[in-house]
N, C-alpha and C positions, 0 to 999 in steps of 0.2 A: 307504520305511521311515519309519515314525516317529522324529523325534529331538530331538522334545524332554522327553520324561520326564527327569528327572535323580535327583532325592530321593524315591524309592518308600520311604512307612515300613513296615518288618517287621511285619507283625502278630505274631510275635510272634517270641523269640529263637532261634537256630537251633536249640537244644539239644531247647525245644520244637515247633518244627517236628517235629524227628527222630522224636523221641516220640509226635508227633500221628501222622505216617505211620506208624510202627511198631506203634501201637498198633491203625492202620485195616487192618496186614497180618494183624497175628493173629487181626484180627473177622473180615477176610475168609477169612483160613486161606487162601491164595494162594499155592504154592508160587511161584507164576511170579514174583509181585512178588519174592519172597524171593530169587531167580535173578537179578533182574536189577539190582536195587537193592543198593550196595554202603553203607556207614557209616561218615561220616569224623567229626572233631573236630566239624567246622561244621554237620553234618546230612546227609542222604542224597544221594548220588551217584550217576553209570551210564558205564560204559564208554561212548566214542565209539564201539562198534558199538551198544548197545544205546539211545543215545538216542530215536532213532526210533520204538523200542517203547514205551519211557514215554510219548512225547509221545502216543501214539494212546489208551495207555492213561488219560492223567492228563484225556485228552479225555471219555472214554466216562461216558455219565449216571453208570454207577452209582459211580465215585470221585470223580468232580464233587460228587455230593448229600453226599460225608460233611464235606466245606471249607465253611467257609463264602462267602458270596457275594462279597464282596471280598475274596479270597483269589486271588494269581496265580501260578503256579509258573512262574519261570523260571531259564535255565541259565547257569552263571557264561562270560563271555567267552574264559577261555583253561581248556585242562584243568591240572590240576595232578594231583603225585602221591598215590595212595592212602592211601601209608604216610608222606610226608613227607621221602621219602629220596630223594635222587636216583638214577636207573635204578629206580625204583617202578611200577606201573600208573598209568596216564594216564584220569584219570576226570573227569567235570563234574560242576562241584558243582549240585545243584538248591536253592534258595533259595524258600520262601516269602513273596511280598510282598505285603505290605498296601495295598490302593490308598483312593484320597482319596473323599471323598464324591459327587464328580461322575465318580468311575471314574478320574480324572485323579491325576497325580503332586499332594502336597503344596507341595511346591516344582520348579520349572522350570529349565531353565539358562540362562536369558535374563539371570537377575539377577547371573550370574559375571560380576566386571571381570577377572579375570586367575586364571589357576593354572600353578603352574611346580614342578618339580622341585629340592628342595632335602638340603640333609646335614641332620640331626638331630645336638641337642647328642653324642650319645651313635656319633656316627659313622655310622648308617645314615640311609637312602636315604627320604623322603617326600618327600608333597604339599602345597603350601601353598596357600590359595585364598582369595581376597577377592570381598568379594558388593557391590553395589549399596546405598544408604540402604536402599532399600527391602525389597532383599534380607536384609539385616543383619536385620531386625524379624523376617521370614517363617523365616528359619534358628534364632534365638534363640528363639521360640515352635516350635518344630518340636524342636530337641534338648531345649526344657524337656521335650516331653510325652514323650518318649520314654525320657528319663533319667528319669524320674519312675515310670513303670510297670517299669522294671526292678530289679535287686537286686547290688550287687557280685559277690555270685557269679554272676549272671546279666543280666546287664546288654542292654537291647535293643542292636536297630542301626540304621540308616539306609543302605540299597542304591543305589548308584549306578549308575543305566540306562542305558543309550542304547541304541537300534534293539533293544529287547526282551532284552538282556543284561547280566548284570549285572558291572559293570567292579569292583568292590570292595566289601562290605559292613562298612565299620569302627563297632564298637561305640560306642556315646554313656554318658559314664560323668554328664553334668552338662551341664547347659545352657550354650552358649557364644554370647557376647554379641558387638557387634562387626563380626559380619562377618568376622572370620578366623579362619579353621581350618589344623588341620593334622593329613593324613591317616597315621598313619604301619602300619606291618606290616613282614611278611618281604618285603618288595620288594628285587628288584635297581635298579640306578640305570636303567635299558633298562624296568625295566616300571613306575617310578615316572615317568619322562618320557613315556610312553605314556598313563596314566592322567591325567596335567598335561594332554596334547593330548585326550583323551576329554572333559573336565570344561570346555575350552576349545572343543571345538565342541558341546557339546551349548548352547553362547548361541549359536551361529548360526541356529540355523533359526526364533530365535521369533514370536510372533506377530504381526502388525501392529496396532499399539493404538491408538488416537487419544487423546494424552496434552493435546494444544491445540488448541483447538477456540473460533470464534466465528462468532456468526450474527446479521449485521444487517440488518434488513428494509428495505423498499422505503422507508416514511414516514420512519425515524429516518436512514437512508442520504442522504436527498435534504436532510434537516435537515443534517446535516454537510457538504455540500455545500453549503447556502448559508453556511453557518457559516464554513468557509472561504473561501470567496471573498469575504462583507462583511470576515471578518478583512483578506486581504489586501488588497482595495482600501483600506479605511480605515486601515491601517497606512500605506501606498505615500503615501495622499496628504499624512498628517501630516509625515511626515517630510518630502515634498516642500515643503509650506510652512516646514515649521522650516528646516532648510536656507537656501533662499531671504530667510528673515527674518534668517537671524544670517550669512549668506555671500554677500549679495547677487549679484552675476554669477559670484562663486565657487561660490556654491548650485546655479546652473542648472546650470554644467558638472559639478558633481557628483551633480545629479540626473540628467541626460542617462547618467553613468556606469551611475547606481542603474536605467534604465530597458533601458539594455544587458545587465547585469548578467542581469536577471528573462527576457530573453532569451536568454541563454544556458544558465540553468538549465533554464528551461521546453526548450528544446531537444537538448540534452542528455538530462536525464528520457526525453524523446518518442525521443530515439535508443535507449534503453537498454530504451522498452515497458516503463517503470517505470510502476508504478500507484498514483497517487497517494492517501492516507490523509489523514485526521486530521492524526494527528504530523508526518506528510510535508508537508500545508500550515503547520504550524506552523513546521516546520526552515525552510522558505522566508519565513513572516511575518520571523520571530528573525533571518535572511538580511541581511531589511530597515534593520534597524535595525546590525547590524552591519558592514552593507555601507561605509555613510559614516564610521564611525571612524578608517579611512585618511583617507580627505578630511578630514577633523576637523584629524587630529595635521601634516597638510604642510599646510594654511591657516593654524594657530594658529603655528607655526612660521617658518613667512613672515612675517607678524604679526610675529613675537618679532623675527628680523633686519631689519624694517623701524624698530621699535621701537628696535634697539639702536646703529644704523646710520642715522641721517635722512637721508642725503645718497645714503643707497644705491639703485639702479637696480631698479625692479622686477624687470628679467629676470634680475637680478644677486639677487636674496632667493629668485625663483621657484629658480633652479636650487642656492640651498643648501638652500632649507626643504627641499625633496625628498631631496637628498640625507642632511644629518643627521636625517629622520623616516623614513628608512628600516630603518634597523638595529631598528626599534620596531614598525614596523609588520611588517619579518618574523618578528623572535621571536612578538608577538602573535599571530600565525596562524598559525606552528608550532605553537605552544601547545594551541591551538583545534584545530588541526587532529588531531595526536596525540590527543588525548583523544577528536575526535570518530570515528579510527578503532576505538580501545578498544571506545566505544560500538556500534560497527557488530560487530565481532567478538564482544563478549560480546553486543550483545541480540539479542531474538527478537521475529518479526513487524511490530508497528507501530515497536516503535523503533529495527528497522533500516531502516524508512523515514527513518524524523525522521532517523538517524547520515546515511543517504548522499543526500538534500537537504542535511543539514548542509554535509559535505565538498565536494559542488557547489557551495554556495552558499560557500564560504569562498576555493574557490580560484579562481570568476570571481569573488570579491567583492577581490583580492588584485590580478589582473589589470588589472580594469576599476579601479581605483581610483589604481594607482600607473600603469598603464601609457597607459592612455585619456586621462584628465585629462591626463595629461604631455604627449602628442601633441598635443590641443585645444591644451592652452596656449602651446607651445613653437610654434606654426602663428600663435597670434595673437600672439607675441613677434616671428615672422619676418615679419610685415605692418606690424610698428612698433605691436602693437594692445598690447600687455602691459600700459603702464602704465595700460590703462584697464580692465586688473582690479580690481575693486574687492571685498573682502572684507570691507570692516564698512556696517553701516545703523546705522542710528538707536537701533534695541534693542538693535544689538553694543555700541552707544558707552554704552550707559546699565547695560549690566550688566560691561563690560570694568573693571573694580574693581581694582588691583594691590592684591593682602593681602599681610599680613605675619605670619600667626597661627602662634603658638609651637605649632606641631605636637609636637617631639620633648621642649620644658617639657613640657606635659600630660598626656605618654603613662601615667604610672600614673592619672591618670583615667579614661583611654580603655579601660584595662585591668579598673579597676575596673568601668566598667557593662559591658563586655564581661561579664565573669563574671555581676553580676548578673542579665544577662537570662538568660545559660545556668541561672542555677541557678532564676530565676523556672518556663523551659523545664523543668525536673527534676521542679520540683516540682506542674507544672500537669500532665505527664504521668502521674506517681504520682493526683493527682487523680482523673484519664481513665479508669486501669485500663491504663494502655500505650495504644500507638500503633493505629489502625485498617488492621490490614493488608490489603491487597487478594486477589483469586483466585490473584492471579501468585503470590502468597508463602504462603498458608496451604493453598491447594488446594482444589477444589470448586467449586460451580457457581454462575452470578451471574443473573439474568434483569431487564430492564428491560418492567416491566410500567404499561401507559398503562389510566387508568381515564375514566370519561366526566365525574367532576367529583371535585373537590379530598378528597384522603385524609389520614387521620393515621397516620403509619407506625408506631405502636406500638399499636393496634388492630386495622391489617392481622398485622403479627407476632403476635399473640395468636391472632388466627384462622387462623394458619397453622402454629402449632408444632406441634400434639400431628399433623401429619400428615406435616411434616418430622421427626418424632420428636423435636422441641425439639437438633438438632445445628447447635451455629455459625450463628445464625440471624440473620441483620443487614438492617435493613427502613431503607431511609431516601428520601428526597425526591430527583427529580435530574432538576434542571433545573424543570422546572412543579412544580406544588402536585398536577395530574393524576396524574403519573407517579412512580412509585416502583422502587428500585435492589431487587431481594431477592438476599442473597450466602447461600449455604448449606453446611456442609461435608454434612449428609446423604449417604453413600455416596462420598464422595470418594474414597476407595481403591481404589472398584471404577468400574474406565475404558471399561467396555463400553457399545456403544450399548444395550442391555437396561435399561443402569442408570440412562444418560441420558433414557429416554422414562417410568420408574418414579421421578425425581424429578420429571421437569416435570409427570408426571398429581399425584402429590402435592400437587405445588403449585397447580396448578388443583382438587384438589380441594379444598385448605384455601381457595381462594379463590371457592365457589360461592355463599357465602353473599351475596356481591355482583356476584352475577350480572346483577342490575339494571342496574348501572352498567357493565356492557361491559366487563370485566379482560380482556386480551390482551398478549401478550406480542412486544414491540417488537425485541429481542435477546438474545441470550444467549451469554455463556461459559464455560468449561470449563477448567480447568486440573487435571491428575492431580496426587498427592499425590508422586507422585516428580519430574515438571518442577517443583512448585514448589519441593522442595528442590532442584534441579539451577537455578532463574533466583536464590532466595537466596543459594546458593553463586557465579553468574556476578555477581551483582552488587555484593555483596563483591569481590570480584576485580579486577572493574571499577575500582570507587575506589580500592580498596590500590594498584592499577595504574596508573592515572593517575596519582596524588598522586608514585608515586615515578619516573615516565619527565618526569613535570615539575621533579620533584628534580635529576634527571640532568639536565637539557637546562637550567636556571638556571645548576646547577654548570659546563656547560660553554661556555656564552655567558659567564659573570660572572668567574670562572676564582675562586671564592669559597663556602667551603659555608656561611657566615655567608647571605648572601644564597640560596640555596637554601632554609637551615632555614630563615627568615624567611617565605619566599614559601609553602613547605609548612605552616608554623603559621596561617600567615594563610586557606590554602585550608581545613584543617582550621577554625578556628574560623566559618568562612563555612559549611561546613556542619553545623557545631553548631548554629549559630546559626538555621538557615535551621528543623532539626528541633523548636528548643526555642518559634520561632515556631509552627509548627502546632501543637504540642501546648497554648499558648498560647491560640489561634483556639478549638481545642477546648473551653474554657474559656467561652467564648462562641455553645459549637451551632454551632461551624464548623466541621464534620467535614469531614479530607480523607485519602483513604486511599493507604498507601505502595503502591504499586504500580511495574509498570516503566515507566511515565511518567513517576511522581515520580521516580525515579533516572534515569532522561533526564535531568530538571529538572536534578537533583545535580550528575551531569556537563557538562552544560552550563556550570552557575554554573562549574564547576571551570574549564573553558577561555575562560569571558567572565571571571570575577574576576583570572586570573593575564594577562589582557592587560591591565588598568590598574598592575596591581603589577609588570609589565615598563616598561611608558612610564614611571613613578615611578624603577624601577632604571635604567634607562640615562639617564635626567635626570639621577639622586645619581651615579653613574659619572664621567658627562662634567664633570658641575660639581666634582668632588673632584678633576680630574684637571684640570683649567684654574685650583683655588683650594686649592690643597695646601697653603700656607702658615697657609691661615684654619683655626678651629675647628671640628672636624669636626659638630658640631652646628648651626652657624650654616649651614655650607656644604648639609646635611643639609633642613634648614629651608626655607633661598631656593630651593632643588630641588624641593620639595614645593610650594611657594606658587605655583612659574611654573607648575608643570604643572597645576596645581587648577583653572582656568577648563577645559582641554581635557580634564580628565579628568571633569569633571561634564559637560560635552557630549557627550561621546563615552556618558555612563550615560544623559544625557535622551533621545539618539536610541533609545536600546534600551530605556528605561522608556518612552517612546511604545506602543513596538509590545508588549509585552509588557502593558501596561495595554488596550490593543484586544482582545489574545487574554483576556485576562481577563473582559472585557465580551462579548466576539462568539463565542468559540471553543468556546459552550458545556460542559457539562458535564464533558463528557469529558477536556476543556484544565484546566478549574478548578484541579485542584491542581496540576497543570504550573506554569501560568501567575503562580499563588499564590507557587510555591517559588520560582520568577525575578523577580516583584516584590522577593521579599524578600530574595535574592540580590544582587541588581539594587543594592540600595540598600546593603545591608551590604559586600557586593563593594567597591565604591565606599569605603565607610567604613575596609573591615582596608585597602585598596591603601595609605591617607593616613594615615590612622593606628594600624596595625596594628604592616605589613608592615616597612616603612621601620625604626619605632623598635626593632621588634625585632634589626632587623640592628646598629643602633648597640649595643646593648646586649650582642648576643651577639661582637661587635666588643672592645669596655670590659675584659671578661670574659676575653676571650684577651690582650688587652694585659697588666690587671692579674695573670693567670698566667704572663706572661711576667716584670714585673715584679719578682714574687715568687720567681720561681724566679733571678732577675739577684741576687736579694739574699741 
């Protein structure tokens, strides 16, 4: 049985129905009809014996010819009474419905989120029912036109179907916007909960639609595969040198870690018959750089007890540095790690590759870091070899700089160009026309088209409008001068492969005029107008979510919501910042579009920025808790300035590898890549001078209201 019709519109109101039939009895002079056809309120009726007869009759050409063609008579779901009385004759109402232009219902029930039975202000029994985004639009254009053709006294209706019966016909007095309705009538609670269940399965059965869709060819496939792989090797080995240059034999063993590490993901991956992407090699580049951060924070640490301690025993620094750079190095990768599941549950396709290489990479990078090195070293402790770990060279000793910069003096400075660039960012996007969103977020179809020599993308777009019918037409460059991005919304609402092979001819048609030059079409994807409000709405979600499980997880490590807010303003302003940068770049023809890579990036920056702004809080912690007598600014200050050498090494390692994917990771990576340089750098900046002064401030602020409230 069919069951997905839902919303059949009336052709017209029952009254007219009645009248059309009645007036076709008298043409015909029919006594039979006149016999068997009974007349309620709602229009013509027939006993449960006589259906049968109608139905043969309502079949036979010559009462077919006097309906028109999209006319369908069918019979109400349950009988009701004649008269309206109960112990009444027991009749079925027959219903006239108007069917859609394709024969098809106007509306479907695939686009119901929910219908349940509910009380009405007035004490009886209705239906209340919520439609999809998408749904909302097709229901709101559907009771406009219906309300529109009828008259208070006559008002149309809208039939609700299922398996060819019709479960309720409630009148439409005015278009209703929204997506939510409410069905109400003579219902008892038993046929209003019945009706809730009808309205609820007819979204079951519907059709299978390809809402996301992408297709990458052999040449641009095998292109991201190299892409990947010089990424990663040229990541692997910078870091491998940087390391080794500033960690001398502490380098190697941390490299040794960094090479286990890559082993363990890769294997792992391979157990799981995970298929590596794009993103997927990026989570693992971004791996790289963030793998050595542990090693960073227990070397500089050691450093600092050998520093504070001359007399003290190598093995005797190895086993504290570990131990107090621990409590830093787990919040950090809780941190990171929460966010990067967020990431995995809210995204779709390649970035929940990038989310679960993330997580892989976080928790052997966790492992291999605290746990490996510890073994190595603690093995050459027990052969008498420790004190010939040597952790500084030559370029350690020439950048190793003890500062003393009034971090928490200058913070309204810091506040000051903060804002400036935000509002620079405001007002360069105002420039733009707003931000360049991608397929994921506006919906419709994108295709990377390779030509045989160098194009200008705003005469390809001319040549292509009037055949895309000039709808959301975006032409631009990506990656060679050859090759060009075209994003189109053209027919975006409609998801069927029909529609998809009537854009792509479109566009090869607007594209024949250079045909000379070999246009061909390298990939292409698809996104429906309802996933892309369905990945805007997930990725909204995403950050609002993040930001506040890192609220809670500050809160509950710090035991302080001073230092939560702080941590939270700082993530926020890293991602203002990060937006008012591209819109910036914009400013300069450096288009990069929000997509769900770029909110990868987001979240990303969200779980790398809140691990130096952790190292930074459990520094100011420990040190106000060993110098509680000194001033909370000063003590605030010497906190900030020891961790500043490890907390700009811990960003060079990851600005390495994030400036490689920038360079190597082509096209695709670009704006990725872009938002984490910039992250990258500003992260680093709110952790030191953000983060910190805020907490002071918001600190100040409770005292002084304590203060005042003492007086």
């Amino acid at each position: 049985a069919d069951t997905t019709n839902l919303a059949s519109q009336l052709g017209s109101d029952s009254d007219s129905a009645a009248k059309t039939a009645s007036d076709s009895l008298n043409t015909k002079q029919s006594s039979l009809l006149a016999e068997i056809f009974k007349f309620t309120y709602y229009g013509p009726a027939a006993t449960l014996r006589d259906t049968a007869r109608v139905n043969r009759l309502m079949a036979s050409p010559e009462v077919k010819s006097i309906f028109p063609s999209n006319m369908r008579f069918l019979w109400a779901a349950k009988p009701s009474s004649l008269t309206g009385q109960a112990g009444g004759e027991e009749v079925l109402q027959l219903y006239a419905v108007k069917k859609g232009r394709d024969g098809k219902a106007p509306l479907t029930g695939e686009y119901i989120t929910n219908a349940r039975q509910e009380i009405s202000q007035t004490g009886q029994p209705e239906v209340s029912m919520s439609m999809s985004s998408t749904g909302a639009k097709k229901w709101k254009k559907l009771t406009g036109e219906v309300a529109s053709k009828g008259t208070p006294q006559n008002p149309y209706s809208i039939a609700i179907v299922l398996d060819d019966n019709v479960y309720s016909a409630p009148t439409v007095r005015e278009e209703i916007p929204g997506g939510n309705s409410s069905i109400s009538g003579n219902f008892t609670i038993e046929e209003a909960q019945d009706l809730a269940q009808v309205l609820k399965a007819g979204k079951l059965p519907a059709p299978t639609r390809i809402v996301e869709e992408a297709v990458v060819g052999p040449s641009l496939g095998q292109e991201a595969i190299n892409q990947g792989l010089l990424s990663t090797i040229a990541g692997l080995v910078l870091v491998i040198i940087f390391m080794v240059m500033y960690y001398n034999r502490g380098g190697l063993i941390a490299n040794f870690a960094l090479l286990i590490n890559i082993f363990f993901i890769l294997g792992i991956l391979s157990q799981f018959g995970a298929a590596l992407t794009l993103p997927g090699i990026a989570g693992i580049v971004l791996t790289l750089g963030i793998a050595v951060d542990a090693n960073v924070l227990i070397f500089e640490r050691i450093k600092e007890e050998l520093r504070q301690n001359p007399g003290m025993m190598m093995k005797d620094a190895i086993a504290k540095g570990y131990d107090r750079a621990f409590s830093s190095i787990f919040d950090s990768n809780v941190t990171s790690i929460l966010v990067a599941f967020i990431l995995y549950f809210f995204g779709t396709g390649p970035v929940k590759g990038f989310a679960i290489t993330l997580i892989i990479g976080i928790i052997c990078s966790f492992l291999t870091a605290v746990y490996i090195t510890r073994l190595i070293i603690d093995k050459m402790a027990e052969r008498g070899a420790a004190d010939k770990l040597k952790l500084n060279t030559v370029f350690t000793k020439a950048l190793n700089i003890r500062t003393n910069i009034n971090f928490v003096g200058n913070r309204k400075k810091v506040y000051f160009f903060s804002v400036a660039v935000i509002a620079l960012g405001i007002v360069a996007a105002v420039i733009n026309g707003g931000f360049h969103m991608g397929v994921d977020f506006k919906g419709g179809r994108s295709y990377v088209v390779q030509f045989d020599k160098e194009m200008v993308a705003s005469d390809v777009r001319s040549g292509i409008s009037d055949d895309l019918k000039g709808e959301g037409i975006e032409v631009k460059t990506f990656g060679s001068p050859d090759r060009l991005k075209i994003t189109t919304s053209y027919l975006a609402d409609d998801e069927s492969q029909e529609a998809d092979k009537k854009v792509e001819a479109a566009l090869m048609g607007g594209l024949k005029e250079y045909n000379t030059l070999n246009p061909h079409i390298l990939s292409s994807a698809k996104v429906g107008a309802t996933m892309a409000e369905d990945i805007q709405r997930t990725s909204q979600i995403a950050i609002v979510l993040s930001i506040v499980v890192i609220f809670l997880y500050i809160l509950l490590r710090f035991r302080k919501w001073q230092y939560s807010l702080g941590a939270v303003l700082a993530l926020a302003h890293d991602v203002i910042i990060v937006f008012a940068m591209i819109a910036i770049a914009g400013l300069f023809g450096i288009n990069f579009e929000i997509d769900q890579i770029m909110i990868a990036a987001i979240l990303t920056l969200v779980g790398y920025s809140i691990n130096d702004t952790v190292v930074v809080f459990d520094r100011v912690r420990e040190e106000l808790e060993l110098n509680s007598r000194e001033p909370e600014e000063t003590v605030i200050n010497r906190a900030i300035n020891i961790t500043l050498s490890r907390t700009i090494v811990t960003s060079l390692t990851v600005f390495i590898v994030v400036v490689i994917l920038f360079i190597f990771g082509g096209e695709v990576l670009r704006g990725f890549s872009y938002a984490l340089l910039v992250g990258v750098v500003f992260g680093t900046y709110s952790s030191i001078c953000i983060a910190t002064p805020i907490v002071l401030d918001l600190q100040k602020k409770k005292e002084s209201e304590k203060v005042a409230v003492t007086a």
